[in-house]
C-alpha positions, 0 to 999 in steps of 0.5 A: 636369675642373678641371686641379687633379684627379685626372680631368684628370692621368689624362687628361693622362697618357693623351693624352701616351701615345696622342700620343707613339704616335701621331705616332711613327707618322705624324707627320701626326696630331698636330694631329688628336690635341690636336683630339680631345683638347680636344674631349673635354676640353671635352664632358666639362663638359657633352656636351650643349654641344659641338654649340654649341661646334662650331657656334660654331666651324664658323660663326664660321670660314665668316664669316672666310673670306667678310669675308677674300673682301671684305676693304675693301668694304660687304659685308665690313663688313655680314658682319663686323657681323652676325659680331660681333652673332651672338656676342654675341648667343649669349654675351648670352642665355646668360651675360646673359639672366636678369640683364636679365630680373630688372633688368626685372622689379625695374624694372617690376614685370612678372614675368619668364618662369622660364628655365633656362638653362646657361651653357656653360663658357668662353664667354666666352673662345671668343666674345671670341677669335672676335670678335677674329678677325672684326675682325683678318681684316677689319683684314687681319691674318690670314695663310692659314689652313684649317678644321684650324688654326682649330678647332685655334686655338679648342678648343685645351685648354690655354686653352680654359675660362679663357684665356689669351685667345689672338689668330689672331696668338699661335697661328694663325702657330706652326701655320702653321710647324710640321713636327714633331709629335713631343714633345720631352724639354726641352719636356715637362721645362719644361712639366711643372715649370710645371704642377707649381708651378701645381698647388703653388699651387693645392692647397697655397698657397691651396685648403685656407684658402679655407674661412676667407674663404669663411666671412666672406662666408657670414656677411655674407651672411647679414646677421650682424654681422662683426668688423672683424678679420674683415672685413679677414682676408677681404677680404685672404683672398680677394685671395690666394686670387683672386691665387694660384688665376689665378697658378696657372692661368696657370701651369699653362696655359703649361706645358700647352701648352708640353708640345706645343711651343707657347707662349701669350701671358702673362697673368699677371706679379707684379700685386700689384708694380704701382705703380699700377692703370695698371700693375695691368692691365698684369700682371694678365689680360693678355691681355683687357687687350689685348682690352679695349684693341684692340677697345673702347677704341681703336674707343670713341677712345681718347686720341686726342680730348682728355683728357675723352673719353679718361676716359669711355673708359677707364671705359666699358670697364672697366665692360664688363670688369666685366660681361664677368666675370659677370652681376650688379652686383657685377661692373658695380661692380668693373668701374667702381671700376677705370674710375675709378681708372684714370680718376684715374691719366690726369687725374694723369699728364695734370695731372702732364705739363703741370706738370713735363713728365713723366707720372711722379711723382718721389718714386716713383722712391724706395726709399720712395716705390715701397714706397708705390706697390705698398701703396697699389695693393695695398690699392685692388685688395682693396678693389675685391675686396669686390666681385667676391667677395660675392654681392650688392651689400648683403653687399660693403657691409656688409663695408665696413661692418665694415671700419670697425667700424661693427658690433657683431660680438663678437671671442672667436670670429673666422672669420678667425682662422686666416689670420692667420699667412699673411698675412705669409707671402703677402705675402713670396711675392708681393713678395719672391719671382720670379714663375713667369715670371721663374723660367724665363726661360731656357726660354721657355715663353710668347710675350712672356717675354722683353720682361717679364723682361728685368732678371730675375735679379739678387737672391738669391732669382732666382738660387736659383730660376730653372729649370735642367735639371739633376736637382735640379729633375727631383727637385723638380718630381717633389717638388711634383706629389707633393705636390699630388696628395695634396692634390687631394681638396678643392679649390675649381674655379678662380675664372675657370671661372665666366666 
């Protein structure tokens, strides 16, 4: 039940009328109605995953509750360590077993044992989440908490299957402090206005040309020569349509939860107006940038023991990112081509520091300069794209290959021939245009949009679009979801259900 189908906006328009009902006779019921709820939503991927999911749950909230018990001692140490080796364990063999088993075998030339296993969806965000909090409620971060709020903290749908990659520390303190259950009408007012421009995004903006990129990478993949026109149209294609389709679920995650009064953390803030890759990461997922930072970064030594291991660090843990997105060498690749450049970005700020004395490049505080920075980090993010998008590691080379026009591919029939208009387009929208956090600034939707959109507001286009409560956007919302329910009929799953 992707959230861009008819199937979730009947569902979620079902459980907005059994909630409203419910709580407004016992208040006491809305934390066990969204339970439900998320649990239904996420048995009906595949019910024969949610006894797992639930196992996962009850067994990962019993070992927070004994390290909690032995917070500082040998035995809360052990229990955390055989926690966190657990969950990897169960995210290893499921998202991971067949991929080593197939490395093993081209290594060795022993024939693997045929598996057919299901990856369950979204374990990759339930497990991180979980580890991350059997470290914190060993770290003692973790506040008073019973079996209610944890399940609710992990199965709560609005991040469940793609995250945002919610801390204890984002969700666990607002279940805590709420009292009142009851929808409020400026709540469902903001969040329903951010599932429709999310929901805009997804159905209008990018889904119905995918099939222009998706045909590009059928046809390197099959080995046939590609124009170089092509290889630059999808390689460029898919960076939009990658771009607009997680813009659009984090948007529309936001304003799902907003819908029942809680705000999550912010994932996703303008990343193709990133300055450098330093900045990219600090835009684009932002919450397993955070993760990535505090529980593999950090614990690997961070920038605390010289410039040399800080680099070794930082490329080993975007290489794990890399391989945390999916089981294969495409994205071990991807990973490591954002490990060096992040890697390159420390040396220069470093070298840069010991010269000038400020880590900052001066020529980039230019008009010109910035303008230079964001096409540049533009074009190496794309670039690295070839990989994460091609299926195997020989098809993202020969794009390069096109890329360069080292093929013979004719150019009287391009694949790609109809994004070129939109690529002018996509680019208006992703430099000129505010993001969807900047346009509702004013409402609050998520937990950190305040420190991100602080000098908001100032260019024409801010003003126009940011959102108000007043009937010209009540009519525009209604507009847009509109709109895209007539264009869900053949839409592409989100790219980031896979993980």
């Amino acid at each position: 039940m992707v959230f861009a189908s008819h199937a979730f906006i009947v569902f979620l328009s079902v459980l907005l009328c059994v909630y409203a009902a419910g709580v407004s006779r016992r208040a006491s019921l809305g934390p066990y109605l969204i339970i439900a709820a998320s649990l239904f939503f996420y048995a009906f991927w595949h019910i024969a995953h949610l006894p797992l999911f639930l196992v996962s749950i009850g067994a990962n909230f019993l070992l927070g509750q004994a390290i909690r018990a032995r917070i500082g001692t040998k035995a809360g140490k052990a229990i955390l360590t055989a926690g966190v080796a657990a969950n990897l364990a169960l995210i290893g063999y499921f998202k991971y077993a067949l991929f080593f088993l197939t490395c093993f075998s081209a290594a060795t030339g022993i024939a693997s044992p045929a598996l057919a296993i299901i990856m369950p969806i979204g374990i990759s965000f339930f497990t991180f989440q979980q580890i991350a909090y059997l470290v914190d409620t060993w770290r003692g971060k973790v506040i008073a908490h019973g079996f209610r709020d944890y399940i609710f903290f992990i199965s709560f749908f609005p991040h469940l299957i793609a995250g945002p990659i919610v801390a204890q520390a984002d969700l666990l303190p607002q279940l805590a402090e709420r009292r009142d259950w009851r929808l409020k009408p400026e709540q469902l007012a903001v969040g329903l206005a951010l599932f429709s421009v999310g929901l805009f995004k997804k159905t209008v903006l990018i889904d119905p040309f995918v099939p222009y990129v998706d045909a590009i990478y059928r046809t390197a993949a099959a080995g046939q020569p590609v124009a170089m026109a092509d290889a630059w149209l999808g390689a460029l294609g898919y960076s939009f349509q990658i771009y607009f389709d997680f813009s659009a679920y984090s948007d529309m995650a936001i304003g799902l939860a907003y819908l029942f009064g809680f705000r999550l953390p912010m994932n996703f803030f303008s990343p193709y107006k990133s300055v450098d890759i330093r900045d990219f990461w600090r835009r684009w997922h932002m919450t397993l940038s955070r993760f990535l930072r505090d529980y593999l970064y950090i614990p690997l030594g961070g920038s605390r023991r010289g410039l040399a291991h800080t680099l070794m660090a930082v490329i080993v843990t975007m290489t794990l990112g890399g391989l945390w997105h999916g089981a294969g060498w495409t994205f071990i690749l991807w990973g490591l081509i954002h490990g060096l450049f992040l890697a390159f970005n420390h040396l220069t700020r470093h070298v840069r520091m010991l010269r000038t004395g400020s880590p900052e490049a001066a020529w980039r505080a230019t008009t010109a300069g910035h303008a230079l920075s964001v096409v540049v980090t533009f074009l190496a993010v794309t670039l690295a794209w070839v990989y994460f998008r091609a299926p195997d590691v020989a098809t993202a080379h020969l794009m390069f290959s096109a890329m360069v026009g080292m093929t013979n591919a004719s150019y009287e029939h391009l694949l790609g021939r109809g994004l070129m208009p939109l690529i002018p387009v996509w680019l208006f929208i992703v430099w000129a245009l505010p993001n969807t956090a900047e346009m509702f600034r004013r409402a609050h939707p998520s937990l950190d949009i305040r420190e991100h959109v602080a000098h908001a507001g100032g260019g024409v286009f801010d003003r126009l679009m940011t959102y108000r409560q007043n009937w010209r956007w009540a009519v525009g919302s209604g507009m847009v979801l509109a709109i895209a329910w007539f264009a869900l009929s053949n839409l592409t799953p989100f790219i980031y259900f896979q993980f």
